[in-house]
C-alpha positions in Angstrom: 0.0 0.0 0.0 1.6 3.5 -0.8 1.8 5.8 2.1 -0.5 9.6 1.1 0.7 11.9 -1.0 2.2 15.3 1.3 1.2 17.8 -1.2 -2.6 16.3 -1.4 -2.8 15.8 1.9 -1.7 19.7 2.8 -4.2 20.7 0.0 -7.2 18.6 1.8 -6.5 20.0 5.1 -5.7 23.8 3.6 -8.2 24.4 0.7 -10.8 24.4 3.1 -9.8 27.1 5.2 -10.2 30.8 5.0 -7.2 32.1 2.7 -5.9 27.9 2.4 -5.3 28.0 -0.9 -3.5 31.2 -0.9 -1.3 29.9 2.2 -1.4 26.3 0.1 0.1 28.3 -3.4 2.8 29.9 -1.2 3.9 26.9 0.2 3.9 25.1 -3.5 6.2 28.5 -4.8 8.4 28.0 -1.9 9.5 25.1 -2.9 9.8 25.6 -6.5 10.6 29.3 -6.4 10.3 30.1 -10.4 6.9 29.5 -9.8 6.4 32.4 -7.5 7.0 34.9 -10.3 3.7 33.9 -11.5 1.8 34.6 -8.3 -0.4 31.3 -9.4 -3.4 30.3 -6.9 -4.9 27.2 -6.8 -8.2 26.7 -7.2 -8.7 23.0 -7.2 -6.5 19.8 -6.8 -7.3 16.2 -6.6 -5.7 12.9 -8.4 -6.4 13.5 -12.3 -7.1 17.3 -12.2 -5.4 21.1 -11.1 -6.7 24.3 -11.5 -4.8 27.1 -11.2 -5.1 30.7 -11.8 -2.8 33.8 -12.8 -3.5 37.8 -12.7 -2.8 39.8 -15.3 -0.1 42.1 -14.0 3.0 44.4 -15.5 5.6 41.5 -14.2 3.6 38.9 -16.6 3.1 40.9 -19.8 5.2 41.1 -22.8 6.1 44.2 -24.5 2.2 44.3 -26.3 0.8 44.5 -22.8 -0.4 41.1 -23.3 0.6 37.7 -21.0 4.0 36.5 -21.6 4.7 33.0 -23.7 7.3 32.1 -21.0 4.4 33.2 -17.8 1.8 30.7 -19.7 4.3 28.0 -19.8 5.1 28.5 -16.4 1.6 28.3 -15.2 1.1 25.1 -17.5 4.3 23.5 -15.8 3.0 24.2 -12.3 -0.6 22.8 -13.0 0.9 19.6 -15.1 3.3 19.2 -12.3 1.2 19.6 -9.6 -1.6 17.1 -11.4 1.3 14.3 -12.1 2.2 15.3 -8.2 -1.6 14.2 -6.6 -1.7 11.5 -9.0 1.2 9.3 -9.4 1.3 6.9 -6.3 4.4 6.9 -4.3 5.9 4.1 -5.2 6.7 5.7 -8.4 8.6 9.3 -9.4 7.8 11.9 -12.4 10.1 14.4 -14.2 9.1 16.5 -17.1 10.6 15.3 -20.0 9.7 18.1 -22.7 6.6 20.6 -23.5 5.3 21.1 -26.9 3.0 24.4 -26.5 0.5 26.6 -28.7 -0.3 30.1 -28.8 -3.9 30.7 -29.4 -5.0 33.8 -29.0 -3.4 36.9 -26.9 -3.5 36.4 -23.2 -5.3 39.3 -22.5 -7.0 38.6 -19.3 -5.6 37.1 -15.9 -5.7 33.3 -16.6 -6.8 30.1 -15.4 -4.8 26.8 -16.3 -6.5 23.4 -16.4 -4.4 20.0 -16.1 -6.2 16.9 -16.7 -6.1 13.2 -17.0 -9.2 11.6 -17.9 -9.1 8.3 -17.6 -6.8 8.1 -14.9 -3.8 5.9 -16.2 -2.9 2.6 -14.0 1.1 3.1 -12.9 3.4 0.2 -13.2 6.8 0.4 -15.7 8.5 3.4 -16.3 6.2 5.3 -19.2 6.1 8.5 -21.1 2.5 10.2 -19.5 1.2 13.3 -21.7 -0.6 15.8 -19.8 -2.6 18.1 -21.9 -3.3 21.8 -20.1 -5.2 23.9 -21.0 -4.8 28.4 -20.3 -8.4 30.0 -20.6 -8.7 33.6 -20.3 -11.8 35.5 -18.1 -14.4 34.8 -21.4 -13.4 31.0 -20.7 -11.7 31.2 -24.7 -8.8 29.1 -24.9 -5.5 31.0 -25.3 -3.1 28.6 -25.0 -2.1 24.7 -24.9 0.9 23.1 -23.6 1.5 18.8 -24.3 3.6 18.3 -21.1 5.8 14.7 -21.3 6.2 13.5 -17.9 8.5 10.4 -17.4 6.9 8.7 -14.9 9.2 5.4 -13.2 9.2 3.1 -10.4 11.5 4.4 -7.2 14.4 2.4 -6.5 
């Protein structure tokens, strides 16, 4: 039996809480710093599914005034990431292995990312997992889609 996953089980206790999933997003850039350039909150995480989201601000934009290429990818790294996080069991590790993305449309708006896995895969040998996310802006129109290749493996 694989022992609970830390981040899931933080997000559980936190997310219900007054200003939990702002503490919870803190926590997450913390630990992986980049991400805090974002300023990414998370709305919603369980095994198969993230949801975070991103405001439009001057650090994000690009010299149009619209969201930066590099901001969206960060935010569909951190939702991917998170998502292979909650749903990978511990016996086994994940590592992205490379991102193909697509510029839709300007990011125009602040932004909410979508990871999602649906079915959930069944873990055993070391595969190559692609995790589709999704960047919508406030008129829920698609602005941007990233194929994220996670190597997921057993732990030694």
């Amino acid at each position: 039996m694989s022992k609970p996953n830390l981040a899931l089980s933080l997000w559980k206790k936190l997310s219900k809480k007054p200003g939990g999933k702002w503490f919870f997003s803190l926590l997450i850039s913390r630990r992986a710093p980049y991400f805090s350039s974002i300023r990414a909150t998370f709305e919603e995480l369980r095994p198969g599914y993230c949801e975070v989201t991103a405001p439009k601000r001057r650090a994000v934009t690009n010299h149009i005034g619209t969201f930066h290429a590099i901001a969206m990818c960060n935010m569909a790294e951190l939702a991917g990431g998170m998502m292979t996080e909650v749903s990978v069991p511990s016996t086994h590790r994940w590592i992205p292995k490379g991102m193909t993305v697509e510029y839709l449309k300007k990011g125009e708006t602040s932004l909410r990312a979508i990871a999602e896995l649906d079915p959930m895969p069944t873990f055993g040998a070391a595969t190559e997992l692609p995790v589709t996310v999704n960047v919508y802006d406030t008129q829920k129109q698609l602005v941007f889609r990233a194929v994220i290749n996670m190597w997921i493996s057993p732990k030694k």
